[in-house]
Backbone bond lengths (Angstrom), bond angles and torsions (degrees), N, CA, C in turn:
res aa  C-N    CA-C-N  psi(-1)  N-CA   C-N-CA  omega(-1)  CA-C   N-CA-C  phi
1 X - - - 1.449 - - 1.528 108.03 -
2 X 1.325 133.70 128.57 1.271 163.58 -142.85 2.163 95.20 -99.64
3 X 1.552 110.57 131.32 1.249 88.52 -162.20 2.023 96.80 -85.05
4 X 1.021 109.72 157.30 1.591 104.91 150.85 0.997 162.96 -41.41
5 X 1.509 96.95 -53.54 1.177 126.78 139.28 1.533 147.07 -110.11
6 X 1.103 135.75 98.85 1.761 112.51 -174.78 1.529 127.32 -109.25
7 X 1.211 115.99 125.41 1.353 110.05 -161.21 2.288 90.48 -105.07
8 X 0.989 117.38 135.91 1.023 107.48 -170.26 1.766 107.57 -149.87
9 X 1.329 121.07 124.79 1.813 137.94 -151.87 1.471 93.37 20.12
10 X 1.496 131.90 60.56 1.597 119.19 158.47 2.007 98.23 -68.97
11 X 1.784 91.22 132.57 1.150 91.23 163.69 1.745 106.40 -138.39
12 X 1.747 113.79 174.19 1.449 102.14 -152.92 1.414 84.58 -162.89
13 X 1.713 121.20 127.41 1.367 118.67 156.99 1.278 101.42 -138.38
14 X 1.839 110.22 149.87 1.183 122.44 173.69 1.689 102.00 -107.25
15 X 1.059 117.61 105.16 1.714 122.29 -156.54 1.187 122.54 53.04
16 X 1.690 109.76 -108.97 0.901 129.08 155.16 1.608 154.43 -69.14
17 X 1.743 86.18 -11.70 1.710 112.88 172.68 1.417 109.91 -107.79
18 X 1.315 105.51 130.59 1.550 136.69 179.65 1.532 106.81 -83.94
19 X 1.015 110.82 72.71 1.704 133.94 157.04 1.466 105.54 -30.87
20 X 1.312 126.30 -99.33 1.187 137.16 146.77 1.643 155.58 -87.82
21 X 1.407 138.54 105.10 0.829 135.73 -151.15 1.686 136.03 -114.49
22 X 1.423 112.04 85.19 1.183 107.69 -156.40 1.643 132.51 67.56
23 X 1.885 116.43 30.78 1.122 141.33 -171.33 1.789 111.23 -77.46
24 X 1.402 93.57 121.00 1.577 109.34 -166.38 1.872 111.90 -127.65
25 X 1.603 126.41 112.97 1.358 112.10 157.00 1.765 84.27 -172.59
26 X 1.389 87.47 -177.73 1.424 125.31 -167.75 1.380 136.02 -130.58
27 X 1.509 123.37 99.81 1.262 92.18 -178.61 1.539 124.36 -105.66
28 X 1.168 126.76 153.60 1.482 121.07 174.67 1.204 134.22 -103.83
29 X 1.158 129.70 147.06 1.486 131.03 -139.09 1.898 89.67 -66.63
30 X 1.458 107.04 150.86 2.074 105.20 175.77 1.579 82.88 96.07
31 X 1.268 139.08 -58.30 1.279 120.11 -150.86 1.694 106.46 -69.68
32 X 1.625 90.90 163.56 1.074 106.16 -174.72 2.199 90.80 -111.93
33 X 1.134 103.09 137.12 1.662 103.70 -173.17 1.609 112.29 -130.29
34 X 1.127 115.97 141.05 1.888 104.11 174.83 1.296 110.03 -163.41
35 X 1.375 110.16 123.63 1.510 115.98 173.67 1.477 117.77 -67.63
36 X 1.194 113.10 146.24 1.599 128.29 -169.09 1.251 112.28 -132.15
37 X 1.240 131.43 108.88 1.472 123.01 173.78 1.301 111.35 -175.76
38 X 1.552 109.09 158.88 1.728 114.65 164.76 1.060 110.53 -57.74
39 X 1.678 114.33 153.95 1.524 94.89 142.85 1.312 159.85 -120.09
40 X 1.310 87.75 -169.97 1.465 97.45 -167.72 2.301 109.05 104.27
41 X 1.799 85.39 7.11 1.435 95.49 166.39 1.587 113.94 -64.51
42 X 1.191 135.32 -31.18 1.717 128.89 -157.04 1.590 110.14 131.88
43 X 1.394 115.89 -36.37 1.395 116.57 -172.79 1.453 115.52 -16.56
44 X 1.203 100.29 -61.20 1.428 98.52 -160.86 1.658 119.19 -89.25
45 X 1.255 94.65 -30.46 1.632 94.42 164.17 1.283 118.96 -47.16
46 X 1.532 107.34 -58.01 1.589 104.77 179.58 1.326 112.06 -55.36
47 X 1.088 121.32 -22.21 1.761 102.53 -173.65 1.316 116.42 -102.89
48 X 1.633 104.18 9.00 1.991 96.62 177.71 1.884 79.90 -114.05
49 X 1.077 139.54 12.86 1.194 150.56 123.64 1.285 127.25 -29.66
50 X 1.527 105.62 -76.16 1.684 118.31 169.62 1.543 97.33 -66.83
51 X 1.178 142.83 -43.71 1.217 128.57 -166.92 1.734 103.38 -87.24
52 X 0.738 93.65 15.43 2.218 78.12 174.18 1.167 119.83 74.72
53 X 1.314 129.52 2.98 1.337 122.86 175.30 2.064 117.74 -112.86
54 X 1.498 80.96 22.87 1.426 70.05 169.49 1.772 91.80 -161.65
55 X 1.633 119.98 147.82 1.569 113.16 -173.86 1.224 103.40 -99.40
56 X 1.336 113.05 170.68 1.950 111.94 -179.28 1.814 85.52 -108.55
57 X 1.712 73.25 -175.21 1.818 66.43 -177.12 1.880 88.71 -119.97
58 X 1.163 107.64 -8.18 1.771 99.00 163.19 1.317 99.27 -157.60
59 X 1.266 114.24 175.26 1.684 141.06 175.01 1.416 99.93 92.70
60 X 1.561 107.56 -154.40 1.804 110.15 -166.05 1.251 91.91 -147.67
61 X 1.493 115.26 155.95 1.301 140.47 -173.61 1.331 96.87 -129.44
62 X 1.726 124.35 129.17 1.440 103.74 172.70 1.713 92.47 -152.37
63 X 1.644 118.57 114.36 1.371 115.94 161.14 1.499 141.99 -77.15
64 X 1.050 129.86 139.28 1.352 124.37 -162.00 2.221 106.00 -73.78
65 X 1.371 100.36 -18.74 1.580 139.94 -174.72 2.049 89.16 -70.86
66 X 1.276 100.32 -61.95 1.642 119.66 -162.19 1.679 98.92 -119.47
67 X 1.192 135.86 99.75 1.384 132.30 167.79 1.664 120.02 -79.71
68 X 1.275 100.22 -17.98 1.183 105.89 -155.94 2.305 95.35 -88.83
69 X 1.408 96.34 -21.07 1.761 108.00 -175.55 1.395 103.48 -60.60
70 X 1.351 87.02 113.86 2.400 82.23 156.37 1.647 81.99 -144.74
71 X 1.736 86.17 168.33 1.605 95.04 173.24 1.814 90.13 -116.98
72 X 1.151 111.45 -175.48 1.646 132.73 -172.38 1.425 113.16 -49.92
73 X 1.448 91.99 151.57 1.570 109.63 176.81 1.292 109.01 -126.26
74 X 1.632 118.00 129.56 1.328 128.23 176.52 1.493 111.58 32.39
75 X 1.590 117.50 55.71 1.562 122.85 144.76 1.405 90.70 72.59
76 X 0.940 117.46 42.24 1.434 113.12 179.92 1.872 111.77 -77.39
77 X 1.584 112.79 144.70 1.825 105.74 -177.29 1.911 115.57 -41.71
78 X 1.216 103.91 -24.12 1.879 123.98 -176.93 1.304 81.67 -74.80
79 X 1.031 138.06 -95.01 1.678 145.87 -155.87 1.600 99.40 -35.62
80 X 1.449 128.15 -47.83 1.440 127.40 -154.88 1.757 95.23 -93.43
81 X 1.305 107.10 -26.17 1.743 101.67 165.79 1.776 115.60 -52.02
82 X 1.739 104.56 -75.50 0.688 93.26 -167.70 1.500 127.17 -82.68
83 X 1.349 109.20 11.00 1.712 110.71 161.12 1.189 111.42 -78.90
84 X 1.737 129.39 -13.63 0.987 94.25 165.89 1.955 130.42 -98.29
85 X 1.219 80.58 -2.32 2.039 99.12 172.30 1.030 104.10 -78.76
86 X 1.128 136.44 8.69 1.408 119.07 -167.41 1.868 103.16 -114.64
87 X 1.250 103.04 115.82 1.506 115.36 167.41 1.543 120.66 -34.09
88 X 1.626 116.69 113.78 1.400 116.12 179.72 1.623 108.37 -97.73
């Protein structure tokens, strides 16, 4: 079974702070999934991440909904565009 979602090395800095770092999982369709953390863990980045309103600056985003969605690979000039169009 094919996952749903895959979030795979999303990474994310706001300057000097490491938002996300080399962030990796999967979910599969039936599951039940839930982020857990203090904050200022990533929670939410990652998920306006998965939702499109915010760019990573590496790894891949890919929905089972949207196949065609990834976000950036290795800081690429595409990745630094649209991180910077993208509404914070």
């Amino acid at each position: 079974m094919s996952a749903t979602l895959t979030i795979d090395g999303i990474s994310k800095r706001y300057g000097d702070v490491v938002a996300l770092d080399n962030l990796s999982f999967e979910v599969r369709p039936g599951e039940i999934f839930g982020f857990v953390g203090s904050n200022g863990a990533g929670k939410t980045t990652t998920m306006r991440i998965a939702l499109g309103v915010l760019g990573a600056d590496s790894g891949k985003f890919v929905s089972a909904a949207n196949p065609s969605t990834s976000t950036c690979v290795a800081l690429s000039d595409t990745c630094r565009r649209n991180a910077a169009s993208t509404p914070r």
